[in-house]
N, C-alpha and C positions, 0 to 999 in steps of 0.2 A: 941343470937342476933336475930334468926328470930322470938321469937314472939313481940320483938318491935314495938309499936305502933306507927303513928303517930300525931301527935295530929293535929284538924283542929282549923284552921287560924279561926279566929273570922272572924263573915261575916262584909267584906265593904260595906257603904252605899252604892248602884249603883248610887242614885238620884245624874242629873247635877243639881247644881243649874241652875235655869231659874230667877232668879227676875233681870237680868240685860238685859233679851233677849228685852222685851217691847223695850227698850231703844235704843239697837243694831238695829232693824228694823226699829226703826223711825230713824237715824239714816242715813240708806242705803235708805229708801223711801227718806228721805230730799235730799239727796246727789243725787241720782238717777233724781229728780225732778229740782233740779237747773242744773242740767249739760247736762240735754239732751234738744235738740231743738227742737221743733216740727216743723212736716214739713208739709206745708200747701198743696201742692198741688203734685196729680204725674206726671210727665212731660209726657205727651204723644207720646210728637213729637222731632225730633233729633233737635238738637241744637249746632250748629257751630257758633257763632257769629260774626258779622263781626269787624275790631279794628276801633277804632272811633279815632280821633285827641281832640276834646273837651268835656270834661266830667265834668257833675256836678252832686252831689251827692242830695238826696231829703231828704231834712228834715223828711217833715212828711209823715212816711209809711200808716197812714190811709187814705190816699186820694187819693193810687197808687191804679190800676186793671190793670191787668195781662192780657195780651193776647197773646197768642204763637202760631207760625206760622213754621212750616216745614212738612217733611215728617213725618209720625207713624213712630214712631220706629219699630224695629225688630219684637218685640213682638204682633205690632197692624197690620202691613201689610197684616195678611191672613183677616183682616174684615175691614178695610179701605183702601185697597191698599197703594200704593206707589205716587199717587199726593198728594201736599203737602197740608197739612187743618187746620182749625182755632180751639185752643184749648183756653176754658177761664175754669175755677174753674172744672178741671178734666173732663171736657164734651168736644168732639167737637162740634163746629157747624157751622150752614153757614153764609155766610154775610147776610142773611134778617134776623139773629138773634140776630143782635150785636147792634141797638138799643132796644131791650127788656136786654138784657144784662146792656148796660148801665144805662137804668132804674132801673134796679134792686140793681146796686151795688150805684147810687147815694142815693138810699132810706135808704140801710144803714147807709147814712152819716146825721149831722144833717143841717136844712135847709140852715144853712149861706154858709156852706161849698158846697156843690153841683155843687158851679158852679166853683166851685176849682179843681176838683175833675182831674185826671192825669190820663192817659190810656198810660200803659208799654207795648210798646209793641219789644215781643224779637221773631226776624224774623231770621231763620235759612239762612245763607249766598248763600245757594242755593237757596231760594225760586226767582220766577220772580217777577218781578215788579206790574204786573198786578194785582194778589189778595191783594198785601201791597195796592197799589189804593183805589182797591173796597173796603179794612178795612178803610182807610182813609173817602174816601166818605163817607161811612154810619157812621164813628162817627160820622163828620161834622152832617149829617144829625138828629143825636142824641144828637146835644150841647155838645159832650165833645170836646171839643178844643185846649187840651194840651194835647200834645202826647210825649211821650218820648221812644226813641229806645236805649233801651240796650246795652250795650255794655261791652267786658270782661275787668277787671282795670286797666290790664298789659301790658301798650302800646307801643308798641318802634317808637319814634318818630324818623323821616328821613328827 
């Protein structure tokens, strides 16, 4: 019995097939591509908003611009402090900025529309009165004239 031999296994292909992998990735690219949202901007500043009683929703999002008003968050306070500042497309800036601002986002729009054009603005429930003002004034001052203030969708009416 011990000089029995044993005999080897015939070798198995190792190769995986791969002619189906192409497919598997385009696949999870597609899947990946439809389902994730891109996110347009990062918020800079804290945001509590206040509840509104009337809301209407805006049809068309190409002729909204964004402007956000509170404190930096956690993260920005060691290089902004803690008074509250004007945030548009991930920059801060100051009110002598917010007509070049507005110019710039009407330009991306085309000429009919321009004067359509909506200024969102979402003002943190803490901020004072005073700088939402001085935002007001300078749009006026910049012909955008349709303002609209944010508000979260969830309202309990009293």
């Amino acid at each position: 019995m011990s000089g029995h031999k044993f005999k080897k296994k015939a070798k198995s292909n190792p190769d995986i097939p791969t002619a189906a992998l192409p497919d598997i990735i385009f696949m999870l690219l597609f899947f990946f591509m439809v389902t994730t949202v891109m996110r347009e901007q990062t918020i800079m500043v804290m945001q509590k908003l206040p509840k509104a009683t009337q809301l209407t929703k805006i049809e068309r999002k190409s002729l909204v611009s964004h402007i956000y008003m509170g404190k930096p968050t956690e993260a920005f306070v060691p290089v902004f402090g803690t008074e509250p500042r004007i945030q548009t497309n991930d920059v801060f800036i100051s009110k002598e900025d917010i007509a070049r601002f507005v110019n710039n986002e009407k330009d991306k729009l085309d000429e009919v529309e321009r004067d359509q054009i909506v200024m969102s603005l979402k003002v943190d429930i803490d901020v004072k009165m005073g700088i939402i003002t001085d935002v007001q004034e300078e749009l006026r001052n910049a012909n955008a004239r349709k303002l609209l203030y944010s508000a979260p969708k969830n309202v309990d009416t009293e």
